[in-house]
BALOBA-1460 file (C-alpha; in Angstrom, 3 decimals):
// residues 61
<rec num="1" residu="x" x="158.665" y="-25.235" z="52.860"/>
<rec num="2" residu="x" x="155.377" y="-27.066" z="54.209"/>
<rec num="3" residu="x" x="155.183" y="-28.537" z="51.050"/>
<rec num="4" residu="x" x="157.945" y="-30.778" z="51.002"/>
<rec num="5" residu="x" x="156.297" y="-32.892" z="54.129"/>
<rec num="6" residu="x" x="153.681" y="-35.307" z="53.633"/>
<rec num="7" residu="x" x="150.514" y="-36.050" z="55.739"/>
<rec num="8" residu="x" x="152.595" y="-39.045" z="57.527"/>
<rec num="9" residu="x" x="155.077" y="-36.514" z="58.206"/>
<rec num="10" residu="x" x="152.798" y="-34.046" z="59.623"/>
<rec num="11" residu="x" x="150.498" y="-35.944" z="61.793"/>
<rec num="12" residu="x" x="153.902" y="-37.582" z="63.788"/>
<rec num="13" residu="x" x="155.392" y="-33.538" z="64.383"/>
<rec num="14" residu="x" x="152.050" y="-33.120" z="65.541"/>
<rec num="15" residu="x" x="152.031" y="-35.998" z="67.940"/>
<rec num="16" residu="x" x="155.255" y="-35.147" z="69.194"/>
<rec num="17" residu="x" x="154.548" y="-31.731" z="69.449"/>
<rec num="18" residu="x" x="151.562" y="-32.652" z="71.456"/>
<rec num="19" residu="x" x="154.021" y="-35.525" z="73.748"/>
<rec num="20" residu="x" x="156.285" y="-32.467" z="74.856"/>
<rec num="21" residu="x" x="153.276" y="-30.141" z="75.605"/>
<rec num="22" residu="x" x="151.330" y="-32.777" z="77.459"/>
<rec num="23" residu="x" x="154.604" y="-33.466" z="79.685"/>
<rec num="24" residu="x" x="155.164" y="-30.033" z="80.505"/>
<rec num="25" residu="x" x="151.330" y="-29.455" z="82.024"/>
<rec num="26" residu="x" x="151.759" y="-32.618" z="83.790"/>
<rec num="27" residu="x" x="154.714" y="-31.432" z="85.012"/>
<rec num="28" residu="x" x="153.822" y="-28.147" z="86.249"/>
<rec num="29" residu="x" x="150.785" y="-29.664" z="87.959"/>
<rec num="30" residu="x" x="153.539" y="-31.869" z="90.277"/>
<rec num="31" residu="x" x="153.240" y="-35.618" z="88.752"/>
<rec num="32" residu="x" x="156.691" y="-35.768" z="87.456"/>
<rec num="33" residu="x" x="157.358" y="-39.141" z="87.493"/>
<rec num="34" residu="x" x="154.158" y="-39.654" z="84.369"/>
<rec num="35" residu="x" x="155.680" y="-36.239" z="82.646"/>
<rec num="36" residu="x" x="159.153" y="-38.029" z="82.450"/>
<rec num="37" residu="x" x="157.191" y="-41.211" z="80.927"/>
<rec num="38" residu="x" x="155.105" y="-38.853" z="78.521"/>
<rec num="39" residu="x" x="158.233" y="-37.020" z="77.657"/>
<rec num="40" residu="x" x="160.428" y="-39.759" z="76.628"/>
<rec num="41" residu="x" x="157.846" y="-40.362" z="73.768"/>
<rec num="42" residu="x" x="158.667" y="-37.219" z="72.082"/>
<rec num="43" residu="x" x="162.009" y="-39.204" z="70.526"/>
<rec num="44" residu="x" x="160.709" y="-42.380" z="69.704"/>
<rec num="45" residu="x" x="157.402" y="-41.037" z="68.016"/>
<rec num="46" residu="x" x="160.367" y="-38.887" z="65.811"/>
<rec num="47" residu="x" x="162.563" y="-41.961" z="65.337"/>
<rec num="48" residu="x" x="159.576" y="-43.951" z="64.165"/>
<rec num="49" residu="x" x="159.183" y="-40.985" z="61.743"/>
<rec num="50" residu="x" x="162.644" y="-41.397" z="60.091"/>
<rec num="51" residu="x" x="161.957" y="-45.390" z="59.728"/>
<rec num="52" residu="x" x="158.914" y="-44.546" z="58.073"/>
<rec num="53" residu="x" x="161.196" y="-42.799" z="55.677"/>
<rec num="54" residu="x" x="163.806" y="-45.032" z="55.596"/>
<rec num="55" residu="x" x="161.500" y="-47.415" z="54.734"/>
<rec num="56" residu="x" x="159.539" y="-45.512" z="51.879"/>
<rec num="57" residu="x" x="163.048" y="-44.486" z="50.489"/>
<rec num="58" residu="x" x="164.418" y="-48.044" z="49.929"/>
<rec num="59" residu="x" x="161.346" y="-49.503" z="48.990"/>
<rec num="60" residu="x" x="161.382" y="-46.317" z="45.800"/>
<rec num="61" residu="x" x="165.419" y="-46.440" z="45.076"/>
């Protein structure tokens, strides 16, 4: 199933991955107001991911 992703792909679930983790110990630890800020990353680092596609798609059809 892994294979179907490429690097691009990977290193942006990662990031996002690693947005929503960060914002959640920042959280816990009481500064709520940055873990709202890191937190709203988590979307646009996954909509910058589907340009990225949208992008490679039209530039190969």
């Amino acid at each position: 199933m892994l294979k179907k992703f490429t690097t691009t792909d990977k290193l942006l679930f990662v990031a996002a991955f690693l947005s929503l983790f960060f914002s959640e110990a920042i959280y816990f630890q009481g500064q709520k107001v940055a873990a709202i800020f890191i937190g709203i990353w988590v979307p646009s680092i996954l909509c910058f991911g589907i340009y990225l596609k949208l992008i490679g798609n039209s530039k190969n059809g």
